[in-house]
VOPA-33296 format. One line per field, with one value per residue (C-alpha): residue number from 1; y, x, z; residue in three letters. Coordinates in Angstrom, 1 decimal. Last residue first. Layout:
<pamars>
k: c(NUM,...)
c2: c(Y,...)
c1: c(X,...)
c3: c(Z,...)
r: c(ALA,...)
</pamars>
This chain:
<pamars>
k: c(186,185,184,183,182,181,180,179,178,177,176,175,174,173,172,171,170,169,168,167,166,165,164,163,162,161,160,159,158,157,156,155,154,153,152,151,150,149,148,147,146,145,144,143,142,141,140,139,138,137,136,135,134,133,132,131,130,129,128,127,126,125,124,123,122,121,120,119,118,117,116,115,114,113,112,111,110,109,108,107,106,105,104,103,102,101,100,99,98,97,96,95,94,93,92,91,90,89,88,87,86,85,84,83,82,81,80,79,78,77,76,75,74,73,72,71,70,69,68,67,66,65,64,63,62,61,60,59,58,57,56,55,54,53,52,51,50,49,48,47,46,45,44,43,42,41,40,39,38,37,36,35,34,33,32,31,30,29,28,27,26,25,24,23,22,21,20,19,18,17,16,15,14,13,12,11,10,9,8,7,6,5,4,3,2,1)
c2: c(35.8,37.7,35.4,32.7,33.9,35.2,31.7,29.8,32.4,29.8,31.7,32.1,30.6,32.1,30.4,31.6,31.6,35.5,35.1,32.9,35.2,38.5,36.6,36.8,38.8,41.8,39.0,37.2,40.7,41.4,38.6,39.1,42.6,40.8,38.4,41.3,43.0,39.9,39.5,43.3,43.3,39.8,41.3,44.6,42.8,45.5,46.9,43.8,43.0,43.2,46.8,49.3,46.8,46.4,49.6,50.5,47.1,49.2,52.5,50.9,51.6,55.1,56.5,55.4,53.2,50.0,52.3,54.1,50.6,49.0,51.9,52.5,48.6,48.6,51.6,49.9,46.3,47.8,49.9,46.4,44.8,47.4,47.5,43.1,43.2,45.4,43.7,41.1,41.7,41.1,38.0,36.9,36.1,31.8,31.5,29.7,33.3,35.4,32.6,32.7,36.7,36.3,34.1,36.4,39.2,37.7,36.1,39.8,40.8,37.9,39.1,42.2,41.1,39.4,42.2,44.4,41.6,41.3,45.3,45.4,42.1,43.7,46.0,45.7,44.5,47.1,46.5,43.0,43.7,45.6,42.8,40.3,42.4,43.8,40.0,38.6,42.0,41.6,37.2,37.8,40.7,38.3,35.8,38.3,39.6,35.7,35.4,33.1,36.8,37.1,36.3,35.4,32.2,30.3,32.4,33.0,29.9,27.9,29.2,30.0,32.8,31.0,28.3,31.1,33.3,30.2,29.3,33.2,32.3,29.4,30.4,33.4,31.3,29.2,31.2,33.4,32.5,33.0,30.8,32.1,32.2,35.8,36.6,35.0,37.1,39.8)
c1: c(-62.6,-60.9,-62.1,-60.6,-56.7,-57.2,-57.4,-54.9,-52.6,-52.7,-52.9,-49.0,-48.4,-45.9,-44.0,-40.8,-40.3,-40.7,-44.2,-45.6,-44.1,-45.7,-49.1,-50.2,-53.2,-50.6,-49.4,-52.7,-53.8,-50.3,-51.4,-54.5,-53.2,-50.9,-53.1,-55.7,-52.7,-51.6,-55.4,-55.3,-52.0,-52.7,-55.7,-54.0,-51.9,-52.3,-48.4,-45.8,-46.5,-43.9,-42.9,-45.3,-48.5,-47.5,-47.2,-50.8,-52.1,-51.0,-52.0,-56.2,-57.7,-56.7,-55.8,-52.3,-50.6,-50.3,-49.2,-46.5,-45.6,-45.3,-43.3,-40.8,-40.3,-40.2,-37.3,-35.6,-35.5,-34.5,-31.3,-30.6,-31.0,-28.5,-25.8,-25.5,-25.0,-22.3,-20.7,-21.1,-19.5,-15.6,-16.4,-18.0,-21.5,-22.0,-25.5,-24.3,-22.6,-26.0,-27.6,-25.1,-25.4,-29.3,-29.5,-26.8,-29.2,-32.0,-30.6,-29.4,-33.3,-34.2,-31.8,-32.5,-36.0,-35.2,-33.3,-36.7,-38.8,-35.8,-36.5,-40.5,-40.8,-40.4,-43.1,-44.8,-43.9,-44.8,-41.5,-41.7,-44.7,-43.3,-40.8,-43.2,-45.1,-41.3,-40.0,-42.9,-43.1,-39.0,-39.1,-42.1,-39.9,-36.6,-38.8,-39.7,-36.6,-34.9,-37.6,-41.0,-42.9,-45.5,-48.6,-51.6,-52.1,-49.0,-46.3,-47.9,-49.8,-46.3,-45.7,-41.6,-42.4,-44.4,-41.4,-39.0,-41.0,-41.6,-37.6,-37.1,-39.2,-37.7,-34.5,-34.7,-36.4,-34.0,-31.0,-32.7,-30.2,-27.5,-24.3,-21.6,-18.2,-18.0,-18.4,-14.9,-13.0,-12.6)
c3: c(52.4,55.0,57.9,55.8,55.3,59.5,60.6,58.4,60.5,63.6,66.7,67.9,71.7,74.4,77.5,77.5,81.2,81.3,79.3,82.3,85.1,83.2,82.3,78.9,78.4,75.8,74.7,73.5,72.3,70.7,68.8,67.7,66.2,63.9,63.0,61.8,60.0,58.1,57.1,55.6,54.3,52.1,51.1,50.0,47.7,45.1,45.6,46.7,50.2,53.2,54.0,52.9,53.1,56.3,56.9,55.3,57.5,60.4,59.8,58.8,61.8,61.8,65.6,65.5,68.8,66.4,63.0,65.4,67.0,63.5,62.0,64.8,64.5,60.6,60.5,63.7,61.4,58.4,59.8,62.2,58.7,56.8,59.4,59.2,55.5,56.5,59.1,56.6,53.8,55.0,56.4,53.0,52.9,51.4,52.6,55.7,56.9,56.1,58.1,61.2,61.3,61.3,63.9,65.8,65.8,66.0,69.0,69.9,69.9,72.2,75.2,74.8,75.4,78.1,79.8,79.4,80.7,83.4,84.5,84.4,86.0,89.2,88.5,84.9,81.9,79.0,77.2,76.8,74.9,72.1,72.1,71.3,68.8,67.2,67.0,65.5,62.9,62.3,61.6,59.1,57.3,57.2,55.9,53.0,52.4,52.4,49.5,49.5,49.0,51.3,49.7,52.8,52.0,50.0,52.0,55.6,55.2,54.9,58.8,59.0,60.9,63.6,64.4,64.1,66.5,68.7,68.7,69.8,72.8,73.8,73.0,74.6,77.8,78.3,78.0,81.0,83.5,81.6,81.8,83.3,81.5,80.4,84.1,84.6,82.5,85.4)
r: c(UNK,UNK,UNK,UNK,UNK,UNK,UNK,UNK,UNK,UNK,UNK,UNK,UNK,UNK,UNK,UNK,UNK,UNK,UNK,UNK,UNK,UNK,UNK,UNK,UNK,UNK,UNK,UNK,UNK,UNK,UNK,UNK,UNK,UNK,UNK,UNK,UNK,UNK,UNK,UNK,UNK,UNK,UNK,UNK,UNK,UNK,UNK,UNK,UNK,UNK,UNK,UNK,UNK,UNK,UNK,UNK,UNK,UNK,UNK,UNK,UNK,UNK,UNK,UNK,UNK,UNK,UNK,UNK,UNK,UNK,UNK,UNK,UNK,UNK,UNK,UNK,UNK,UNK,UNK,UNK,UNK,UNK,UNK,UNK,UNK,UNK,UNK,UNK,UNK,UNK,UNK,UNK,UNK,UNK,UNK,UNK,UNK,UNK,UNK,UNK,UNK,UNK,UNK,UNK,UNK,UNK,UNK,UNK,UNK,UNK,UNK,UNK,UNK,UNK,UNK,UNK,UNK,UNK,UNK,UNK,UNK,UNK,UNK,UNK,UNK,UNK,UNK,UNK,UNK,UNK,UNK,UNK,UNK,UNK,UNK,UNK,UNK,UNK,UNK,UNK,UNK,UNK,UNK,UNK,UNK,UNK,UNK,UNK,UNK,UNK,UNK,UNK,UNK,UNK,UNK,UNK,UNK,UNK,UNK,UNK,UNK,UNK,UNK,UNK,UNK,UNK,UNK,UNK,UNK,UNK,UNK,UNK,UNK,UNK,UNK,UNK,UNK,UNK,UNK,UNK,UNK,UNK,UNK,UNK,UNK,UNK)
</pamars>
């Protein structure tokens, strides 16, 4: 039947909401000037893959009835990634023909960084996840920048991991500021 195609989703609102936060939060000038991500469409893409990994790393530890719709939601955030990152590949000037392509090597990059991230997250040495951050994101000797970008990242799957199932299914979710972490490094 063609007619399910037509329904809206009753989550829309909360994708975008919460997809709009990652962007918002990726796109933090401290990120860039502070802590030495590279200013580069790799290095934004990288900032967008470690928000969306946290956040979706914690949609999949929702628990009874949520359990089921965090998981949807989260699908639901991943394929506006997905599409986010089609549309910019496509204003950038990407051929039609490229793209599909384009598109094969960032899902490859993003499942390599998310099995990395959770591996380095769940690992018993402190220091796995600033190591694959350092891996992925920082050019070698930026080990400061690795270091404060690992401490943020931790903080927030703290705030999402005390986030409250019903408020984090309506898209309500906060970033700390990353200025924070630059100056408890220093």
């Amino acid at each position: 039947m063609i007619l399910p195609w037509f329904r809206r989703n009753p989550q829309g609102r909360s994708i975008a909401a919460l997809y709009g936060a990652i962007v918002a939060q990726a796109r933090s000038v401290s990120f860039y000037a502070d802590y030495g991500v590279p200013d580069t469409v790799e290095g934004r893409f990288d900032l967008l893959v470690l928000h969306v990994v946290l956040l979706l790393h914690r949609l999949s530890h929702c628990s009874g009835t949520a359990r089921e719709l965090g998981q949807e939601l989260g699908q639901g955030v991943f394929d506006a990634f997905c599409a986010d990152l089609d549309a910019n590949l496509r204003e950038m000037g990407t051929g039609d023909l490229a793209v599909p392509k384009k598109m094969v090597a960032f899902a490859e990059a993003f499942y390599g960084r998310q099995a990395a991230y959770i591996a380095a997250l769940e690992s018993l040495d402190p220091r796995a996840f600033e190591k694959a951050l350092a891996r992925n994101i920082f050019a070698p000797g930026n080990d400061a920048g690795a270091a404060a970008l690992a401490a943020y990242g931790r903080v927030v799957l703290s705030r999402l991991d005390a986030l409250d199932d019903d408020a984090l299914m309506q898209g309500m979710v906060g970033f700390p500021s990353p200025e924070a972490f630059v100056h408890a490094r220093a």
